[in-house]
C-alpha positions as CSV (number, residue, x, y, z in Angstrom):
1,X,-111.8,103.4,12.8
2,X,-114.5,103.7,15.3
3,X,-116.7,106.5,15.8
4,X,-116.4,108.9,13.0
5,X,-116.8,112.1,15.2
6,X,-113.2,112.7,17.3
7,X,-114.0,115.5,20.4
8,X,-111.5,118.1,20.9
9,X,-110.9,116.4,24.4
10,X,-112.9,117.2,28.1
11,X,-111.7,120.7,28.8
12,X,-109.9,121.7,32.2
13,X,-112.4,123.3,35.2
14,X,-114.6,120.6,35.3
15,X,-115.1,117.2,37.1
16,X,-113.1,114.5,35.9
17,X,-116.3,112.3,35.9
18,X,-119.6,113.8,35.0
19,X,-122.7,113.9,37.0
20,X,-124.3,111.5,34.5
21,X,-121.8,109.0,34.4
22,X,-123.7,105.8,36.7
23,X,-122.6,105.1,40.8
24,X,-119.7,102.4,40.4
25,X,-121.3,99.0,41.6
26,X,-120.9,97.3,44.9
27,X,-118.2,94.9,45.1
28,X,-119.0,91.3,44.4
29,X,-120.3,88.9,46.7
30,X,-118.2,86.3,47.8
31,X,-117.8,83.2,45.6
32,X,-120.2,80.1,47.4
33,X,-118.0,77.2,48.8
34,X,-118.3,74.1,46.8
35,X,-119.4,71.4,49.0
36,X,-118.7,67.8,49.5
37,X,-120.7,64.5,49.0
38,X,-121.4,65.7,53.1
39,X,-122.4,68.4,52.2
40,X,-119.4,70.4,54.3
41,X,-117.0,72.8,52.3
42,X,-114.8,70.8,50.0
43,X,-111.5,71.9,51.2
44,X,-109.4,69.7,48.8
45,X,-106.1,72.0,47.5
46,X,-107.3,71.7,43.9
47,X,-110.3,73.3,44.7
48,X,-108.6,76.7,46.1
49,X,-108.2,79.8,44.2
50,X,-104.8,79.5,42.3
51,X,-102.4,82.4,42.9
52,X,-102.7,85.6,44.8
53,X,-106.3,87.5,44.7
54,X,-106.1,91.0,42.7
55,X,-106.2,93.8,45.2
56,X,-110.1,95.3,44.5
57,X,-110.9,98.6,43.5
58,X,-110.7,101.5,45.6
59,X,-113.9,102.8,47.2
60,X,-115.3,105.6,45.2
61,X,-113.6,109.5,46.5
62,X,-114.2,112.5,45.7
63,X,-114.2,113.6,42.0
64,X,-111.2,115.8,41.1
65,X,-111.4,119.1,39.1
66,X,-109.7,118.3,35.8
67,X,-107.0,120.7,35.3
68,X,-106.0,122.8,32.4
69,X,-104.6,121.0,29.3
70,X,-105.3,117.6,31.1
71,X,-104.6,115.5,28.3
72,X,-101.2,117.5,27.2
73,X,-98.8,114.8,27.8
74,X,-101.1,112.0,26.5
75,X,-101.1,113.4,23.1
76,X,-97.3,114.7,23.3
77,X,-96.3,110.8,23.6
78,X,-99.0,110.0,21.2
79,X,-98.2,112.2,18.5
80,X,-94.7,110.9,19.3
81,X,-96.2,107.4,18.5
82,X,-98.0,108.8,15.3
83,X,-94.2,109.5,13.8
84,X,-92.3,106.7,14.8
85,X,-94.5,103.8,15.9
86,X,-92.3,103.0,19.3
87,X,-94.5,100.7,21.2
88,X,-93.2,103.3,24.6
89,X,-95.2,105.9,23.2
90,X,-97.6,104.1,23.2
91,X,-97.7,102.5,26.0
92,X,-96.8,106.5,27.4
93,X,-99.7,107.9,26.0
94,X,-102.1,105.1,27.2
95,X,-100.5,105.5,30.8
96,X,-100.9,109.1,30.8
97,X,-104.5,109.4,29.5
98,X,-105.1,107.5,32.3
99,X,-102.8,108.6,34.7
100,X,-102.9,112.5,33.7
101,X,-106.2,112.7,32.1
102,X,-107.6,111.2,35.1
103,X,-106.1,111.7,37.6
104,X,-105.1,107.8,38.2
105,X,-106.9,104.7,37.5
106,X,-109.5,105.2,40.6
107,X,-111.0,108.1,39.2
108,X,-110.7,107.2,35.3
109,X,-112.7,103.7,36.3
110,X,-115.5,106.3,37.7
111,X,-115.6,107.7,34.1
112,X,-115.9,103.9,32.7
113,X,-119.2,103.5,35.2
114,X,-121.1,103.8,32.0
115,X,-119.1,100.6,30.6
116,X,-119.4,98.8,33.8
117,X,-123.2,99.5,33.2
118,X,-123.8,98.6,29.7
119,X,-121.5,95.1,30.4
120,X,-124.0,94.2,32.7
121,X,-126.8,94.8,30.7
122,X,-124.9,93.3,27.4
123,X,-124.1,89.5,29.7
124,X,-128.2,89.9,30.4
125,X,-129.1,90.7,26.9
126,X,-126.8,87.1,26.3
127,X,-128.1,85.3,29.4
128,X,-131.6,84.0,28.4
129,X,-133.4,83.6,31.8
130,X,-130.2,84.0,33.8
131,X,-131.7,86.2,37.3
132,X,-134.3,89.1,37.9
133,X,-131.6,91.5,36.2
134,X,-132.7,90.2,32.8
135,X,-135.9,91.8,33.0
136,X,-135.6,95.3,31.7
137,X,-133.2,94.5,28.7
138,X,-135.0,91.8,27.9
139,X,-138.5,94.0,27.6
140,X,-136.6,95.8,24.5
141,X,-135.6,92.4,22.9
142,X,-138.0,90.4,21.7
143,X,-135.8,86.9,21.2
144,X,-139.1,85.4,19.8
145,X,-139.1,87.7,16.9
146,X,-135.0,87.2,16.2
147,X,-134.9,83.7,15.3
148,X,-133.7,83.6,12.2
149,X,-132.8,86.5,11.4
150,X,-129.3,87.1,10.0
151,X,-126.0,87.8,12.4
152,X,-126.1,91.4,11.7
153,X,-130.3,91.7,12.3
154,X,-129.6,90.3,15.8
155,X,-126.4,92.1,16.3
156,X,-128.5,95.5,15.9
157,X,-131.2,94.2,18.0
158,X,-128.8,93.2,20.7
159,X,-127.1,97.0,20.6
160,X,-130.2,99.0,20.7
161,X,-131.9,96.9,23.6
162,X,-128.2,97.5,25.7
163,X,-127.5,100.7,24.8
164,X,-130.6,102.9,23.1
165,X,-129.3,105.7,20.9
166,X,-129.1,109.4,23.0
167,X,-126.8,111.1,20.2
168,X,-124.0,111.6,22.9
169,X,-120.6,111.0,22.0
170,X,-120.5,108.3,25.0
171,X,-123.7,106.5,23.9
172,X,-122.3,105.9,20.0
173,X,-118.9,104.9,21.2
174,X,-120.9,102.3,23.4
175,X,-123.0,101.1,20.8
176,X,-119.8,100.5,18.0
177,X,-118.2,98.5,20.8
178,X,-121.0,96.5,21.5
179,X,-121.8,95.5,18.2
180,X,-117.8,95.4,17.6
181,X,-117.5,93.1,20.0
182,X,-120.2,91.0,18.9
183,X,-118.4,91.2,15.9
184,X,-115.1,89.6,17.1
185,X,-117.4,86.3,19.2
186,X,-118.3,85.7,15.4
187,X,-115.1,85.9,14.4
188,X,-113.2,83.9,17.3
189,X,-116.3,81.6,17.1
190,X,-117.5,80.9,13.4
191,X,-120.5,79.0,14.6
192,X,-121.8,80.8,17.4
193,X,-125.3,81.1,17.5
194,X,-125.7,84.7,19.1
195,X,-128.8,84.1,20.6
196,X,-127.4,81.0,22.4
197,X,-123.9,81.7,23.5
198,X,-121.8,79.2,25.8
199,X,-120.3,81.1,28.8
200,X,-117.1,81.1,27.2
201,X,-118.3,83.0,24.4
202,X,-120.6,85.4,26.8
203,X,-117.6,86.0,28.5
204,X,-115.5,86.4,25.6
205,X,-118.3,89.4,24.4
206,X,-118.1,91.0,27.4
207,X,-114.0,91.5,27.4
208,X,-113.9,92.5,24.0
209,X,-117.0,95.5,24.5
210,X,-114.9,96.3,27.7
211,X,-111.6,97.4,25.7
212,X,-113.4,98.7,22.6
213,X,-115.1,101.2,24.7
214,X,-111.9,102.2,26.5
215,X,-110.4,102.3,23.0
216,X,-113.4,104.4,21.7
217,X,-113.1,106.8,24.7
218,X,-109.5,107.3,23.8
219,X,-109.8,107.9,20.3
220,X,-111.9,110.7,20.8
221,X,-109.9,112.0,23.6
222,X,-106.6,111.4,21.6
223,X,-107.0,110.0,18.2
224,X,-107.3,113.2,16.6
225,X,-103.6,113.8,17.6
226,X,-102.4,110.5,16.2
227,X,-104.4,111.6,13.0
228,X,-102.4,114.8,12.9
229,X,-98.6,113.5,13.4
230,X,-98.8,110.3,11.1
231,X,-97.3,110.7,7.5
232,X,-100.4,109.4,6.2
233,X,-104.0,108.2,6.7
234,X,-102.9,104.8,6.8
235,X,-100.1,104.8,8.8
236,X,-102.7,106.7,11.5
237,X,-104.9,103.6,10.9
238,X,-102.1,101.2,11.5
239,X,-101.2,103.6,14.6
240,X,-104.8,103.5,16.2
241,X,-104.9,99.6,15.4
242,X,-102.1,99.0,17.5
243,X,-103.3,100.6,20.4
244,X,-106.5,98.8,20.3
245,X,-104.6,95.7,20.1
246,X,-102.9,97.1,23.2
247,X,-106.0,97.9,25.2
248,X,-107.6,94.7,24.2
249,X,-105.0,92.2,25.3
250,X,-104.3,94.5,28.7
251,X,-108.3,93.9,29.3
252,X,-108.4,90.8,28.7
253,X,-105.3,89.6,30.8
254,X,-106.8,91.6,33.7
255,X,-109.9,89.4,32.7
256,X,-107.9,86.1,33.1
257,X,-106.4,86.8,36.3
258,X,-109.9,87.1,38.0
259,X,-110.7,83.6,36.4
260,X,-107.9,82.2,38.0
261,X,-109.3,83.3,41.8
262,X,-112.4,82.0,41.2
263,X,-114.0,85.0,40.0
264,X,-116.5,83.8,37.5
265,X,-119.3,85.8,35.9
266,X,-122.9,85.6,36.4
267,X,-125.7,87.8,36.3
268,X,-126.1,88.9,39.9
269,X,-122.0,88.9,39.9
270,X,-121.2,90.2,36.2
271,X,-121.1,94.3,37.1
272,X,-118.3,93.9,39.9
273,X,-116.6,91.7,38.0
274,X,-116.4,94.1,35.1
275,X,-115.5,96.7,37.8
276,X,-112.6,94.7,39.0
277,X,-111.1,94.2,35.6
278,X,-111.4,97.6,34.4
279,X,-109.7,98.7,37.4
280,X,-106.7,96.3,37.1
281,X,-106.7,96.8,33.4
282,X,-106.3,100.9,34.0
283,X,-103.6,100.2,36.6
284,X,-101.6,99.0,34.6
285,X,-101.7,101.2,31.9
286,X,-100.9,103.7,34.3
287,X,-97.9,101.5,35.2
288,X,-96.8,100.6,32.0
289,X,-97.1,104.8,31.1
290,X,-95.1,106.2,34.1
């Protein structure tokens, strides 16, 4: 499942977010004010954010020194999950990847600044003529020359314009989510036309590549431990499946509460967006781990 390389894990001594990881981005602007037949805020009730607004991400700190065996407990309660399948385990190991491995979900949404990066430039890849950010993606795909073309042509056109092979660990696991996730619109939507998505469907893309690349992160973090403990190949499959199921309906709930405060994407928006979901998202499988 995945990536078919597994890492031996970040080692201790060294920062818990690498130099080349990408700055996290500003936080959004504020959402404009829908405005009356007047031409004066509308300040009609149904028009008001429902519910309380998420608290938004911590400003970036300093980058801790991972310490030795960083990702111990992690794979303790996931090799715990590997044998018996307890959803606590699970939900342990997640937490403590996170929580342990990173030092808390401030830091470990540092590490994602590569996925916060590539979401943005996967909604512009999407967005035909949607803002000035467009521009660079768009001068590696050439929609002209994609019509027509079958799903999985465009699907591979879309992957290398986001996220151009490097032969880094981080840069494959990128690329499988994004053309995962791609994978599931087509899926959820059988007659999506991927080179003219509806913002439901762009939307949809962009919380499904979110929590395969957290997935993909922690299966070469931790996955090879699950491997290891499971009675057989397919039980490990099962086990790993489950914890992306995990990951991908913690995402996307994180991805649902912004909706309901108003926080919709666009392009000039779509990067602190993603930044605010990732961040509740890792909260609260830091949480949901302790």
């Amino acid at each position: 499942m995945g990536t078919s390389t597994s890492s031996k894990g970040s080692p201790g001594r060294v920062p818990m977010v690498p130099p080349w990881v990408p700055p996290l981005p500003p936080p959004p602007p504020p959402e404009p004010e829908e405005e009356t037949e007047e031409g004066k805020p509308d300040e009609k009730p149904e028009s008001k954010p429902e519910g309380p607004k998420p608290a938004p991400p911590p400003k970036p700190g300093p980058i801790p020194i991972a310490p030795d065996r960083r990702f111990a407990t992690a794979r303790g309660a996931a090799g715990r999950f590997a044998e018996s399948g307890r959803a606590l385990d699970m939900k342990r190991s997640v937490g403590r990847y996170i929580g342990s491995g990173y030092g808390g979900a401030p830091t470990a949404t540092q590490r994602f600044g590569g996925t916060i990066e590539n979401a943005g430039a996967l909604y512009s890849a999407l967005s035909p003529g949607e803002g000035a950010a467009i521009d660079a993606v768009s001068r590696r795909l050439n929609r002209d020359l994609l019509v027509g073309r079958s799903a999985t042509e465009i699907m591979d056109a879309v992957v290398e314009a986001v996220r151009p092979g490097d032969s880094t660990l981080d840069g494959e696991a990128s690329r499988w989510a994004i053309k995962g996730s791609l994978s599931e619109v087509l899926q959820r939507f059988p007659d999506a036309n991927l080179l003219e998505l509806t913002d439901e469907q762009r939307l949809f893309a962009i919380e499904r590549y979110v929590a395969l690349d957290v997935f993909q992160r922690y299966e070469l973090d931790i996955g090879k431990t699950i491997q290891d403990r499971a009675q057989s190949s397919a039980t490990a499959l099962s086990r790993l499946k489950d914890i992306k199921e995990y990951i991908r309906e913690t995402v996307a709930a994180a991805f649902r509460k912004l909706r309901k405060t108003a926080q919709r994407l666009s392009s000039e928006r779509v990067s602190s967006i993603v930044h605010s979901a990732l961040f509740q998202a890792l909260q609260t499988f830091e949480n949901e781990g302790a």
